[in-house]
N, C-alpha and C positions, 0 to 999 in steps of 0.2 A: 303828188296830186292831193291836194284838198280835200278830205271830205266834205259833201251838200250837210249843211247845217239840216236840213228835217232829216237824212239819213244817220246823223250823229243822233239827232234827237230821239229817233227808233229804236237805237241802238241802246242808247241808253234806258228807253221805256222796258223792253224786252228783257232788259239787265235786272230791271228796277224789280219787274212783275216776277219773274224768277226767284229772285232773294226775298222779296215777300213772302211766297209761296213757299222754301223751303222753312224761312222762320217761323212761321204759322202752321208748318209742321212739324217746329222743334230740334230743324235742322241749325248749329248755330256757327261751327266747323268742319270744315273739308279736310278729309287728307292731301298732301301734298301730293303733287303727281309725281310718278318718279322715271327715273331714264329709263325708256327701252332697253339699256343692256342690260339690266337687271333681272335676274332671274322672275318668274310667272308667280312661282311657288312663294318668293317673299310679297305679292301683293297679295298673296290669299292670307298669309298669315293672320295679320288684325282679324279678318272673318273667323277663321281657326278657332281661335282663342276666344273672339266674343261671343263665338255661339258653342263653347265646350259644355258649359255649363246650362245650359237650355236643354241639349240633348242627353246630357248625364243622367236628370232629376227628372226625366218624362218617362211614365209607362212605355213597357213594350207593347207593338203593337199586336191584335191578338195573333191566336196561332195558325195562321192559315197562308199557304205556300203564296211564297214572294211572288208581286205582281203588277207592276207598274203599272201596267195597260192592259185593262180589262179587255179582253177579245172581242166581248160585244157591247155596243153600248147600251145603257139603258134603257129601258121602254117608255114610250111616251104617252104618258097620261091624258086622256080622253075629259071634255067636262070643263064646266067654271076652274081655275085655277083659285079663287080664292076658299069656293065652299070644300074643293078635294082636301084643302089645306087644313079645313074648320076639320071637315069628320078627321082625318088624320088624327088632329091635335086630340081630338077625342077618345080616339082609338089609342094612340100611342099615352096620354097619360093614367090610362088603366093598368099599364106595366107593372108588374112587381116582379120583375127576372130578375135585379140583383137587391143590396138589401140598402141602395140609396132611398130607393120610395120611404122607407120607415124614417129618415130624417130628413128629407127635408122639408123645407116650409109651401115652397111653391114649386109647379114645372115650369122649365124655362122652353117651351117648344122653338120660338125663332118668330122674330118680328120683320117687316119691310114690304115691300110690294110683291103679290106674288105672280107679276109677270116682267120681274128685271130682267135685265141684261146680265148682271153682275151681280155673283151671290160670293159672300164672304162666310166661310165657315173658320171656327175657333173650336175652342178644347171642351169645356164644361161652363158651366156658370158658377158665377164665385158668391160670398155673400151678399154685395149687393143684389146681385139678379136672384139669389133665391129670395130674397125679401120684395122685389120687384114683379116677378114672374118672366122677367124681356132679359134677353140676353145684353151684352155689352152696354152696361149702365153705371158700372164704378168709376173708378179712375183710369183702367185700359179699356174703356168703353169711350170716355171722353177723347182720348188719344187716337180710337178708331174713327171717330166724327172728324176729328183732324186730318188724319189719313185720307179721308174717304173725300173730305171740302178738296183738298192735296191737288186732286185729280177732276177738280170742277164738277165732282156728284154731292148729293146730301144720302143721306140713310133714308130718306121715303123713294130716293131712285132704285135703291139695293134690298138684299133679301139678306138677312143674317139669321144663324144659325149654329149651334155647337153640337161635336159629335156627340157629347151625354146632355140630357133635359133634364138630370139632378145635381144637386151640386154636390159634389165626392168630399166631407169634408173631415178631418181630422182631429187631434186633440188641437193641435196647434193653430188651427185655422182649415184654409184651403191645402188640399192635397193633389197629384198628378191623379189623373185615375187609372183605374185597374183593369188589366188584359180582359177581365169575363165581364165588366160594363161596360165597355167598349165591344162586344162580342153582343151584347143585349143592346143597344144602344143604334149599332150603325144600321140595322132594318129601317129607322125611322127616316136616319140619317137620308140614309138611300132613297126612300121614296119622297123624301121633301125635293130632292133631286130631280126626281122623277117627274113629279108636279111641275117644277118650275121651268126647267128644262131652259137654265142660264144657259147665256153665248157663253160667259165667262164662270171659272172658279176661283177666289183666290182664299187659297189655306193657311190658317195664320197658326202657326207655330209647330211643331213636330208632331204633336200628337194628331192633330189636325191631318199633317199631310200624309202618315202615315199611313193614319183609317181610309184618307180619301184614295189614293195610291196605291193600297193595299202594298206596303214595302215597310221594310224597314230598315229601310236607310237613314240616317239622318236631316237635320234642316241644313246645315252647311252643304251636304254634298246635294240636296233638293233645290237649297234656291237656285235663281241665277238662271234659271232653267224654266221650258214650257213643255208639262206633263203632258197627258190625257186621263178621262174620266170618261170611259166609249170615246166618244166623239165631241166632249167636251173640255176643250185647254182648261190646265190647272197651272195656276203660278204659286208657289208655296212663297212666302214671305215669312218673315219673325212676329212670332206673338205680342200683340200688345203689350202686355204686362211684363214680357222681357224684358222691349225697348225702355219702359220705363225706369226699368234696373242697370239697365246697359247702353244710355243715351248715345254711346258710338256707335252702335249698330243701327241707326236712324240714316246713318247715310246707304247704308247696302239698301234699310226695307224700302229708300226712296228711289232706287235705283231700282226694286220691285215694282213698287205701283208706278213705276211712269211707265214700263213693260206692260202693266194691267190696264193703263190710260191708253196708251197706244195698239195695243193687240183689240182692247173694245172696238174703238174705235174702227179699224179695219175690217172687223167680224162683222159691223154693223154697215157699215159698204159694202161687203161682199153679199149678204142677203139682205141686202134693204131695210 
């Protein structure tokens, strides 16, 4: 049987829009799919290996008993969501709990709308966001705009945010941060949380999912999977600045956000 020429022609559109979308997110190769009889354990491998090194060089997370799923969810914040946000940021850059305050330039509190659907948290702010004040604005900032377009959102749909507002930095540059800023840190974390009170989380990179999670498990054994935060799904993804290092792992985090496009989407059916 034939196919009807405008159902070729769909097919092909659909084709088209697709491969657009993943190359405009830097998708430019696929792995091969491979036969069924193949063991499970060698399709995880690539993962394995491309995210060994992500989880090596990340802080631990702090010291407080493993805890995927918080028992209760968090409390929900009373009030304008934007001005609870302003006093926060106010309140939270008076901090001097650890001894980031004394270097850096600026606090990075977290920019985007603060009544999203879809909040994205990351690890700390790097040089450019300490010269900026806004989180994801260097080069793994550019790559999260990409991510974010990916999934037919912009960054004024979403709320971004990192678990530290100083930037941790080094002789060398940027560094992981450290078990007791992260200890000082995720109060804030939490109650931008609390505020915004996303349908969605999505946590980019281990440090990220760690704090959010309270676990310390890894990102390989996090992704691929939908957490909780109380009562709020968490999809942990690879950090921007990974992918940048490691452009084969672009196909896993896209195989993340279309989980993060599709679970929206349905949260937002489910309550209107």
């Amino acid at each position: 049987m034939i196919e009807q020429p405008d159902e070729f022609s769909a097919v092909l559109d659909m084709v088209r829009r697709r491969v657009e979308l993943e190359a405009g997110f830097g998708i430019d190769r696929f792995p091969k799919p491979k036969p069924p009889s193949r063991p499970a354990t060698q399709e995880r491998s690539l993962q394995v290996e491309a995210t060994r090194r992500e989880d090596s060089h990340r802080a631990a997370p702090p010291s407080r008993p493993e805890q995927a799923r918080p028992a209760t969810p968090p409390p929900q914040a009373t009030g304008d969501k934007a001005e609870l946000l302003r006093a926060l940021h106010e309140q939270a850059a008076k901090c001097t709990g650890c001894a980031l305050h004394r270097t850096r330039r600026k606090f990075v509190f977290g920019a985007g709308n603060p009544n999203a659907d879809l909040m994205f948290v990351g690890e700390a702010p790097g040089y450019h966001e300490d010269l900026q004040g806004e989180p994801f604005v260097g080069p793994a900032g550019q790559l999260l705009t990409r991510m974010i377009a990916a999934i037919q959102m912009t960054r004024s749909e979403v709320y971004i945010a990192n678990v530290l507002k100083c930037r941790p930095a080094g002789e060398t540059g940027d560094r992981p941060p450290h078990g007791d800023e992260i200890v000082m840190c995720w109060p804030h974390l939490r109650r931008q949380i609390e505020i915004i009170r996303p349908k969605l989380i999505c946590a980019l990179g281990a440090t990220a999912s760690q704090a959010v999670l309270q676990t310390k498990q890894g990102i390989t054994a996090l992704r691929g999977h939908v957490h909780r935060f109380g009562d709020i799904p968490v999809i942990p993804t690879f950090h921007p600045s990974y992918l940048l290092r490691s452009p084969d792992a672009k196909v896993y985090a896209w195989e993340d956000l279309q989980k993060v496009r599709d679970m929206l989407k349905e949260l937002r059916q489910a309550k209107g």
